[in-house]
VODOVEX-761902 format. One record per residue (C-alpha): residue number from 0; residue in one letter; z, y, x. Coordinates in steps of 0.02 Angstrom, whole numbers. Each point is the difference from the previous one (the first is absolute). Example, Ala and Ser with C-alpha at 12.3 -4.5 7.8 and 13.67 -1.06 7.14 Angstrom:
residues 2
0,A,390,-225,615
1,S,-33,172,69
//
This chain:
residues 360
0,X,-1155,661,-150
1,X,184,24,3
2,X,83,-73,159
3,X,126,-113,-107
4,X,-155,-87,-88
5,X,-86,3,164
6,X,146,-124,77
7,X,1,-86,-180
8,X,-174,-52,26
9,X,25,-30,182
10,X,110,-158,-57
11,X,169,83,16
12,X,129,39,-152
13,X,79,152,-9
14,X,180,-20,-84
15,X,118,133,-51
16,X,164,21,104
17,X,102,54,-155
18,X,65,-33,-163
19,X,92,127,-132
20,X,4,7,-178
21,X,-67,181,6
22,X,-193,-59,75
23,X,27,-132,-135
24,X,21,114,-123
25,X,-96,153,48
26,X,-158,-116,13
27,X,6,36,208
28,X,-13,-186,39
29,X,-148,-24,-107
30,X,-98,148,84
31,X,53,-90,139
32,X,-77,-140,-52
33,X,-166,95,-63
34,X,-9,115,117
35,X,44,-48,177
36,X,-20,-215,3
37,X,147,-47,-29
38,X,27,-170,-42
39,X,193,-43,25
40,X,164,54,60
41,X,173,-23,82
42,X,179,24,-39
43,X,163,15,129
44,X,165,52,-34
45,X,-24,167,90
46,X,-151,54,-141
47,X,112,-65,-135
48,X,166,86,50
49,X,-114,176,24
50,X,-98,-41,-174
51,X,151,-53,-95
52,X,128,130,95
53,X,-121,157,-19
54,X,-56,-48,-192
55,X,66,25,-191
56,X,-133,-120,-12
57,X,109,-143,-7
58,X,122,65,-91
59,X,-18,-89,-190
60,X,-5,-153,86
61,X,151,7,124
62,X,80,75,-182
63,X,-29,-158,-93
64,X,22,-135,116
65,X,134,38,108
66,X,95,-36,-165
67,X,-13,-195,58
68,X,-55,-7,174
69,X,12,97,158
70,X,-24,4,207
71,X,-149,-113,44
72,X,-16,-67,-163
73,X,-22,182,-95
74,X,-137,54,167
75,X,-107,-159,-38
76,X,-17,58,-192
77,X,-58,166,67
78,X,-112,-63,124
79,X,-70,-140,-109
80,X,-49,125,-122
81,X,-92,103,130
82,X,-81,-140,92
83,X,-50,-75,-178
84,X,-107,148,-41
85,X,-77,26,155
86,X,-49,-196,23
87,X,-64,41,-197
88,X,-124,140,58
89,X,-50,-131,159
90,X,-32,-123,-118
91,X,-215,58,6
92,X,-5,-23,178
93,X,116,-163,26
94,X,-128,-72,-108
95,X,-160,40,58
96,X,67,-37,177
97,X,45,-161,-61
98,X,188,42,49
99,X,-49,40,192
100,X,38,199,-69
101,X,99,85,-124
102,X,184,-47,67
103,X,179,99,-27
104,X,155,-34,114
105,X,159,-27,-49
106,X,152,-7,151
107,X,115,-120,-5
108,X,182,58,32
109,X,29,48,190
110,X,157,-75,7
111,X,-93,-175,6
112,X,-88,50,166
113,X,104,-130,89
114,X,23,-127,-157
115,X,-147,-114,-7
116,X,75,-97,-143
117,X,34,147,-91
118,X,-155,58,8
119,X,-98,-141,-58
120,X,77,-11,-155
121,X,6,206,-34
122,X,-190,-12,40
123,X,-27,-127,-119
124,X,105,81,-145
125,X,-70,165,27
126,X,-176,-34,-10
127,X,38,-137,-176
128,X,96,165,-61
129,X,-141,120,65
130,X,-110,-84,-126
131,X,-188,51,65
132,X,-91,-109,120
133,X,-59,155,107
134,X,171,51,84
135,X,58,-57,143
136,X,175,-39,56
137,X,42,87,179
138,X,75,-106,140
139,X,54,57,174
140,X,-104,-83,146
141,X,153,-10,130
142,X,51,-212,30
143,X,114,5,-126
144,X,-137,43,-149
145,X,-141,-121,76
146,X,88,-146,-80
147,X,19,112,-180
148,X,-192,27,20
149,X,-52,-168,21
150,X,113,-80,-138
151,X,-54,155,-107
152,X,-190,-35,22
153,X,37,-189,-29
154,X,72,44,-165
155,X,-158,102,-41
156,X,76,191,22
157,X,-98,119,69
158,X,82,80,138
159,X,-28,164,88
160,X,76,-16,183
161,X,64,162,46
162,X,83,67,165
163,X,-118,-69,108
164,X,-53,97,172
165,X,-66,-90,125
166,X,-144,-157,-5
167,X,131,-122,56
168,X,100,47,-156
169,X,-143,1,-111
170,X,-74,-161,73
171,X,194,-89,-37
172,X,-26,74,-188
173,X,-183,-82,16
174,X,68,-156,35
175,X,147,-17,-141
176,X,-150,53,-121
177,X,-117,-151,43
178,X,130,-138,13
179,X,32,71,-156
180,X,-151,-15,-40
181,X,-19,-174,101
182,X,144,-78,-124
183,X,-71,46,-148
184,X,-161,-84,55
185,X,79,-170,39
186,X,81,17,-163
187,X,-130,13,-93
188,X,21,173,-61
189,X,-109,152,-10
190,X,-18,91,154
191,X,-37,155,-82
192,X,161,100,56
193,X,-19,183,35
194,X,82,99,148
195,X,-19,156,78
196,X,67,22,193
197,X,58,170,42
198,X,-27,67,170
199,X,121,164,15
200,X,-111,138,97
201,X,70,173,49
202,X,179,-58,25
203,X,-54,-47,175
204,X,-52,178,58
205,X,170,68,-81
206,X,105,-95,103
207,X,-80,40,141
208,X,-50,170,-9
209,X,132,88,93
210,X,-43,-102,154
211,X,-197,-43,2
212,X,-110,69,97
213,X,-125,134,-61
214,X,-176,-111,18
215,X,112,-135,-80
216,X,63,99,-149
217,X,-5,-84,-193
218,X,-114,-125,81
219,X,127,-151,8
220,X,7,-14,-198
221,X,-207,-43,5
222,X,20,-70,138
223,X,99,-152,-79
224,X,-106,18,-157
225,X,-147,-46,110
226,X,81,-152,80
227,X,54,-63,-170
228,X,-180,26,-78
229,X,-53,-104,155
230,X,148,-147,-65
231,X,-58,9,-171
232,X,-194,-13,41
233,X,44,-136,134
234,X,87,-98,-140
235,X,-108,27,-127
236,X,-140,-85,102
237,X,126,-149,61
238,X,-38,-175,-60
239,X,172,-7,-61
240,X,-27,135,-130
241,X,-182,-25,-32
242,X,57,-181,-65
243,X,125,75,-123
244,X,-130,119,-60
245,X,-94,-158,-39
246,X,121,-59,-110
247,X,-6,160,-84
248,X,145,103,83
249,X,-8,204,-32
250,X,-1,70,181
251,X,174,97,41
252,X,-43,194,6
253,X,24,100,152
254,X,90,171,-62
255,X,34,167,84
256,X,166,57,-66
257,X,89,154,77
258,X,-190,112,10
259,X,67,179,-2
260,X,25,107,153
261,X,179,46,67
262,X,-84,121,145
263,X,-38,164,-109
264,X,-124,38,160
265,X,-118,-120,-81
266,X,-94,-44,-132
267,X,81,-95,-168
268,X,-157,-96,1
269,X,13,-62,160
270,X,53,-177,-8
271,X,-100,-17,-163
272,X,-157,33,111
273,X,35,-84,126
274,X,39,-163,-92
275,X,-155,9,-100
276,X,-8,-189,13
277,X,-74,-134,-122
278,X,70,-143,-74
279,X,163,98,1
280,X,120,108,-121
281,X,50,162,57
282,X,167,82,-94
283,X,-13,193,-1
284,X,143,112,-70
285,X,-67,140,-136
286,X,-32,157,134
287,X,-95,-106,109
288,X,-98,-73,-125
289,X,-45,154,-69
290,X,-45,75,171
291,X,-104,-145,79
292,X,-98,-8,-185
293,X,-38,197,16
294,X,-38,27,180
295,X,19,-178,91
296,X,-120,-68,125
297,X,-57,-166,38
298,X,-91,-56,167
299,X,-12,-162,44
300,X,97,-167,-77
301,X,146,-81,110
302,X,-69,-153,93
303,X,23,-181,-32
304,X,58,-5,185
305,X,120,131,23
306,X,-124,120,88
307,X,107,78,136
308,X,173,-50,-57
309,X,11,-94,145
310,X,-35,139,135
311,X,131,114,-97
312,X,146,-136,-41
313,X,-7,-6,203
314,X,16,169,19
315,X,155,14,-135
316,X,57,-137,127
317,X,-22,94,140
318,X,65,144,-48
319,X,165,-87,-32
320,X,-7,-61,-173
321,X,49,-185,-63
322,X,-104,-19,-176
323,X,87,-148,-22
324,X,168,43,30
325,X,-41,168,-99
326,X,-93,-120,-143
327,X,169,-80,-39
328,X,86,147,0
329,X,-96,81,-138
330,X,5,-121,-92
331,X,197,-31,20
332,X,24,193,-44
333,X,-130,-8,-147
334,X,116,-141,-72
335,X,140,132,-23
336,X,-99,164,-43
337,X,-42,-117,-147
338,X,179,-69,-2
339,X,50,210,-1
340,X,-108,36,-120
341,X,44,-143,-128
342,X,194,48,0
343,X,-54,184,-34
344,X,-98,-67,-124
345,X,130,-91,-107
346,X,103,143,34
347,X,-121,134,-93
348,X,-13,-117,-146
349,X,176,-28,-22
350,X,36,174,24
351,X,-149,63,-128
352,X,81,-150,-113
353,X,186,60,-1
354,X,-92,189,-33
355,X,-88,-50,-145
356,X,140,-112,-76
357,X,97,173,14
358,X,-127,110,-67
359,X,-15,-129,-165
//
């Protein structure tokens, strides 16, 4: 048995870290799909800018609509498109899993990281003009996007929290999900309202790895993981949740987002391994995919309790660290590699756009 369908029917999801119009086309998405588990995928800025930057693929399009619309307008077209087919060739899986599977992600602009407002009503329009049930609309999970969530899941979009590191931040995106949730309840409305939390992995052991000690090294990232699998299981069997589940609420994923190695001294498979973990969604970017489904190894699950996150968040403590001090700024500097990535972004597509308007 392959490892990938080995975590598939150990309860967790394995969802690609990528989008391009090239594994669209070239049918690499759907081997994906056959092949190595997959059952969804994720979008950012940063794999758009690469896929649309490094491409011809996008070409015909960018020729024939930047005639009428450009900036964020002309990037949605192209990312619609892409998310369209993928959430097309999901479709099998969203239904069978009675929509708990099978999900795109579309990110909202970065420049509304801080705009709660604006954000609630781009979430809304984009997922109306996204026009399949089985993508969801990314929102931050800083303070300022817990309000967007919970007015988002009140108006029945399904909303994948992103930027999340720590299990404080994820249990704040927890809560703006039920009240959602909660609302629509007392309202009388269907409970039914997908989400997805992302928990941000390796990120950690970057920021740290010029200053951790050796028997410490990329072992903060799981470390958090752990404690946030610990959150999620805690909450999962809280009164609180277990009454909207009665109701007939859809449980908010956990999801590892940010799953390839940054040390090349170890493994690409490494956090995939190690956050072998059911109930959950793990993100993995192509190479690591490919590598953990040819030569990965899987020991035991993660714990419901956090096995010995405990013992090791005291030693990141003691060796000097503040996790949550360092939790808020990863997430602060995530917010603007996104923000980066968005401007250079708008700037390939205008500049492919004035190209091709010049070429005829």
């Amino acid at each position: 048995m392959k490892p990938t369908q080995y975590l598939h029917d150990a309860g967790q999801s394995l969802w690609l870290d990528n989008i391009t119009r090239g594994i669209l086309n070239d049918g690499t998405l759907a081997t994906y799909v056959r092949d190595y588990s997959i059952t969804g995928l994720t979008s950012n800025p940063s794999i758009f800018d690469k896929a649309i930057e490094g491409s011809d693929a996008y070409d015909d399009q960018i020729r024939s609509s930047a005639r009428g619309i450009s900036g964020e307008e002309l990037f949605y077209e192209l990312a619609i498109a892409d998310l369209q087919r993928a959430a097309d060739l999901f479709n099998q899986v969203h239904g069978r899993t009675s929509g708990v599977d099978g999900w795109a992600s579309l990110e909202l602009s970065p420049l509304l990281a801080y705009n709660t407002e604006g954000a609630i009503e781009s979430a809304k329009a984009l997922h109306a003009r996204s026009g399949r049930d089985n993508i969801f609309i990314k929102i931050p999970g800083n303070e300022e996007g817990a309000p967007a969530i919970e007015e988002s899941i009140y108006a029945g979009v399904p909303i994948n929290v992103t930027l999340l590191f720590s299990w404080e931040q994820y249990l704040r995106a927890a809560e703006a999900f039920m009240r959602g949730i909660e609302r629509r309840v007392e309202a009388g409305l269907d409970p039914d309202v997908a989400s997805v939390a992302s928990v941000f992995v390796s990120r950690w052991d970057r920021a740290i790895a010029d200053d951790v000690p050796a028997e410490l090294r990329n072992r903060l990232g799981i470390t958090e993981a752990m404690l946030a699998y610990r959150a999620y299981r805690e909450l999962l069997d809280s009164p609180r949740w277990q009454r909207l589940e009665n109701e007939g609420a859809r449980t908010q994923r956990l999801l590892w987002a940010s799953t390839s190695t940054k040390d090349p001294d170890v493994p690409n498979t490494l956090y995939v391994e190690a956050l072998a973990a059911p109930l959950t969604i793990n993100t993995v970017p192509d190479a690591t995919l490919v590598s953990f489904a040819e030569h990965g190894k899987v020991g035991r699950l993660m714990a419901p309790d956090g096995g010995d996150a405990e013992h090791l968040a005291r030693a990141f403590a003691d060796a000097g660290f503040d996790r949550v001090a360092l939790a808020h700024q990863l997430q602060r500097e995530g917010a603007e590699a996104f923000d980066a990535s968005w401007r250079n972004l708008l700037g390939c597509i205008e500049t492919k756009a004035q190209t091709l308007a010049a070429a005829g």
